[in-house]
ZAMARGU-4260 file (C-alpha; in steps of 0.2 Angstrom, whole numbers, plus 5000, padded with zeros to 4 digits):
<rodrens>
0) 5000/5000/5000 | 5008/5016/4995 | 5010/5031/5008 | 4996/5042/5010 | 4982/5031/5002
5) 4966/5026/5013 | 4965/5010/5019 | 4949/5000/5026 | 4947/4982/5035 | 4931/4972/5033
10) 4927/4957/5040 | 4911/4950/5033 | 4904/4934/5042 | 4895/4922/5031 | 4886/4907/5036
15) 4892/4892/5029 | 4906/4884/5037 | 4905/4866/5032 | 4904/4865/5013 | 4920/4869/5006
20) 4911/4872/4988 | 4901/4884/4993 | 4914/4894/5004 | 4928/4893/4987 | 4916/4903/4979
25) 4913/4917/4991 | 4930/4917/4994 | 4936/4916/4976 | 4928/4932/4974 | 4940/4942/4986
30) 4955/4935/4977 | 4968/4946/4963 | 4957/4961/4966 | 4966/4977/4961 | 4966/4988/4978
35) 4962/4972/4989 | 4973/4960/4996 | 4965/4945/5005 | 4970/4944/5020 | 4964/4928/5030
40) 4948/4919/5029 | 4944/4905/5042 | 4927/4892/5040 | 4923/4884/5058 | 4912/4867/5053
45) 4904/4867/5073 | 4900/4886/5069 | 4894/4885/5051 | 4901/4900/5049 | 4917/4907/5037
50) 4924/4925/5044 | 4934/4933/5030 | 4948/4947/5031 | 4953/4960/5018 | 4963/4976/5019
55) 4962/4990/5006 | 4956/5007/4997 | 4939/5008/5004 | 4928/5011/4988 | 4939/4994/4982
60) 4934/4986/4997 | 4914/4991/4996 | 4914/4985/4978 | 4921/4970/4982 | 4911/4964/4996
65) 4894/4969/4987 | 4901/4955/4974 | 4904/4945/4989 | 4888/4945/4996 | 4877/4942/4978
70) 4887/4927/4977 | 4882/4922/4996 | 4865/4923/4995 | 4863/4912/4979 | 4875/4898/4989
75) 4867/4900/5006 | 4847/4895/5010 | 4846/4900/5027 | 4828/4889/5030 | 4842/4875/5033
80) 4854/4883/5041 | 4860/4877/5057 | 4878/4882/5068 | 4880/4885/5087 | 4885/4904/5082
85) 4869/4918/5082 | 4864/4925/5066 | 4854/4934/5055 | 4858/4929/5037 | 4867/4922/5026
90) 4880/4937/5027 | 4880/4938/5046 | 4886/4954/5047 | 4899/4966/5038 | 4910/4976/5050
95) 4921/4991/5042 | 4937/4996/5052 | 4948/5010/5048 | 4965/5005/5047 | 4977/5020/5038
100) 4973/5038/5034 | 4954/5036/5038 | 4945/5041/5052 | 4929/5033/5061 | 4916/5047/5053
105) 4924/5039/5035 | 4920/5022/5038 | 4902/5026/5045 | 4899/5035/5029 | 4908/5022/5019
110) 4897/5008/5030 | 4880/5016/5029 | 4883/5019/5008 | 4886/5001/5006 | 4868/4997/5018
115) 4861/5006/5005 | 4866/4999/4992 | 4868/4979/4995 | 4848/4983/5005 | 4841/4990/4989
120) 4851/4976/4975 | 4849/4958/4986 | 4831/4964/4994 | 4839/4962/5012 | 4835/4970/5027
125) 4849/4979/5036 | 4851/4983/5051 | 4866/4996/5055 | 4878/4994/5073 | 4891/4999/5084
130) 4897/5015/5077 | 4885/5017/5062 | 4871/5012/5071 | 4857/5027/5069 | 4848/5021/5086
135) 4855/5019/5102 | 4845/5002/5105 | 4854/4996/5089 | 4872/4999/5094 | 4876/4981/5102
140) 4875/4969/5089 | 4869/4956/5102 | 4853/4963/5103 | 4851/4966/5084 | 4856/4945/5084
145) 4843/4941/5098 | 4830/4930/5090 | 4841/4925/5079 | 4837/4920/5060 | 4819/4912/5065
150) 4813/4923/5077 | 4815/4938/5065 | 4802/4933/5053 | 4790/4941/5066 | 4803/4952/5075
155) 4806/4964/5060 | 4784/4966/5059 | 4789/4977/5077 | 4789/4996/5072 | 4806/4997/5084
160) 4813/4982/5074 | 4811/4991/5054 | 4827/4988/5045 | 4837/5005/5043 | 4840/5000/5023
165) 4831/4986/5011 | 4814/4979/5013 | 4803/4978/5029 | 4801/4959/5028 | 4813/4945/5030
170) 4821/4936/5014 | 4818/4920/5017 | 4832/4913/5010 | 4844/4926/5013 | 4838/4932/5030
175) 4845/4948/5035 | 4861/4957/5039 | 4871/4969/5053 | 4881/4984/5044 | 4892/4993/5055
180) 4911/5002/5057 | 4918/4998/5074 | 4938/4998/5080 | 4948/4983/5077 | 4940/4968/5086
185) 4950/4953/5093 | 4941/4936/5092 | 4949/4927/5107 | 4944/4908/5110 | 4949/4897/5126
190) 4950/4880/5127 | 4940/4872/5142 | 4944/4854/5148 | 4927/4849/5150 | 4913/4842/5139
195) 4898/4848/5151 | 4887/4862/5141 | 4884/4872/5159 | 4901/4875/5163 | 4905/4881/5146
200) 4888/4892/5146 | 4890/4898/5162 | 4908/4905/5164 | 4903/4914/5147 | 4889/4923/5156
205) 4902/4927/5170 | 4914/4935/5160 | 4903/4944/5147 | 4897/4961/5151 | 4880/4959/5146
210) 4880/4946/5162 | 4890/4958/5174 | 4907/4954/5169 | 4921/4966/5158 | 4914/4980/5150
215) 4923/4978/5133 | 4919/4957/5130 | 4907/4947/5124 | 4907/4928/5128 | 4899/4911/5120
220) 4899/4896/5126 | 4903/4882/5110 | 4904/4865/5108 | 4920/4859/5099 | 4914/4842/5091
225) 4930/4836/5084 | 4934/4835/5103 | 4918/4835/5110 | 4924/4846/5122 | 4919/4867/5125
230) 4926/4884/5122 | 4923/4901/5127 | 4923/4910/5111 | 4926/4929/5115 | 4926/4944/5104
235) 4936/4960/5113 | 4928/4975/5107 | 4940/4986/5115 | 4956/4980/5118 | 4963/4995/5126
240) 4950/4996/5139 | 4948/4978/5144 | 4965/4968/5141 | 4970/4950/5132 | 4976/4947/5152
245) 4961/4953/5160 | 4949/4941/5152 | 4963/4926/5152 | 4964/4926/5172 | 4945/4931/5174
250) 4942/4912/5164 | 4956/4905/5175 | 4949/4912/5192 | 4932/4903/5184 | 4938/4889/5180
255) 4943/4885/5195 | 4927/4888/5202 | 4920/4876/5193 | 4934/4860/5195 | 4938/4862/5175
260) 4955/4869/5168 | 4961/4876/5154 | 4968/4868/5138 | 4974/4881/5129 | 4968/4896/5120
265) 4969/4905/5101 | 4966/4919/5091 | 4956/4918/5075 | 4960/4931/5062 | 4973/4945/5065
270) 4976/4954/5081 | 4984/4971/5084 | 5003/4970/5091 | 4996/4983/5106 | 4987/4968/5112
275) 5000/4956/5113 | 5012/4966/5122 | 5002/4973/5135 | 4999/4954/5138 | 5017/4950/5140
280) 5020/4965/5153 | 5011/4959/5163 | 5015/4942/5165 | 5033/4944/5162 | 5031/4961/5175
285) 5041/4972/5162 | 5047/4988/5170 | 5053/5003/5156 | 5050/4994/5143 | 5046/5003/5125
290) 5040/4998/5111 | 5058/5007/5104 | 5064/4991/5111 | 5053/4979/5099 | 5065/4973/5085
295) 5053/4973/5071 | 5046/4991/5075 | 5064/4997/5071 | 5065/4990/5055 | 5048/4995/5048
300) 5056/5012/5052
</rodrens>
């Protein structure tokens, strides 16, 4: 990316994680796109779910994921959907993130133009969050979700619950979607040593703040049926306001609680350095350290 240009993150979420088929062709479509770059994509068969990552110039970026999400919809019938993670449709939700040269009022812009347009071309409600979000009771996605696919059929007929863009009825097949611009969000999952659904469910409630737990997470418990074990899948809205750490040793503190342990725990998709070393001062209890320091900071210089 040269100096100076603009450059957007999106992170659509599409709901199919279990045929491969159907997720080459939504993927082949973010692939050797001038301004684009492919990032990461990863498809969770216990989810049914395929997040995707792409970085560049943001009316690049819009394009591309208009393309993305036609080619979704005739792939995905959400009447047979079925996966452990909430949704809405068959693109889940679309989150813009500024990343260079761009500020937040941008990316809402950028974010409520493409609401527009993919409501009006796919005849798909759209609800707009976090930071785009045009009602207060709209900004948590968690409450836009709740109901999920088969309780919105009637949930949208609610005056409070009209769309923002498209139609003022569900599509069926397609179900509907979440637009929004937020900051840089860090999917965190931990590994439980335990197959028993409470557990899992519970110490997710502790830690999320919707049950009274840190204000900048949000917390599942999921099964993992390769294992047939459980994991707390977490997404950090905030990083700089609620740390990697402080979430790690609130599940260890729970755990315990409970007679389970840790296995191990992962982050899906990309993660901002900031996080990462604020973790390791405080379990290596760094004093002075800079980020002058980090070797690979010196030689982007």
């Amino acid at each position: 990316m040269v100096d100076g240009i603009k450059v957007v993150q999106c992170l659509p979420n599409f709901s199919e994680g279990r045929d491969l088929n159907k997720i080459e062709n939504i993927v082949n479509v973010f692939r050797r796109r001038d301004g684009v770059k492919l990032i990461d994509y990863n498809n969770d068969r216990d989810l049914n779910r395929t997040m995707v990552i792409i970085m560049g110039e943001p009316q690049r970026v819009k394009d591309v994921v208009i393309e993305a999400m036609g080619v979704a919809i005739e792939n995905i019938d959400m009447r047979i959907h079925k996966g452990q993670h909430p949704r809405i449709g068959a693109v889940d939700v679309v989150p813009f993130v500024p990343i260079k040269n761009i500020s937040m009022l941008e990316v809402v812009q950028l974010s409520r133009e493409f609401a527009k347009e993919v409501g009006e071309k796919y005849n798909v409600p759209i609800y707009l969050y976090e930071r785009s979000a045009a009602r207060p009771e709209r900004e948590n996605l968690a409450d836009i979700r709740k109901g999920q696919y088969e309780g919105m059929m009637e949930k949208i007929k609610r005056p409070e619950w009209k769309p923002d863009f498209g139609p003022s009825e569900l599509n069926i097949t397609a179900g509907a979607t979440a637009v929004g611009a937020r900051m840089p969000l860090i999917a965190f999952n931990i590994n439980l040593n335990t197959k028993d659904e409470f557990i899992a469910k519970a110490i997710s409630q502790n830690i999320r703040y919707s049950g009274g737990g840190l204000r900048f997470c949000k917390a599942i418990g999921v099964k993992n049926c390769n294992k047939g074990l459980f994991t707390i899948s977490i997404n950090m809205t905030d990083y700089n306001k609620t740390s990697l750490y402080s979430v790690f040793e609130m599940v260890k503190c729970e755990v315990k609680r409970f007679g389970v342990s840790i296995i191990n725990s992962e982050i899906v998709g990309l993660v901002p350095t900031e996080a990462l070393i604020d973790s390791a001062l405080y379990y290596l209890q760094l004093d002075n350290f800079s980020s002058d320091q980090i070797l690979e900071n010196i030689i982007m210089e």
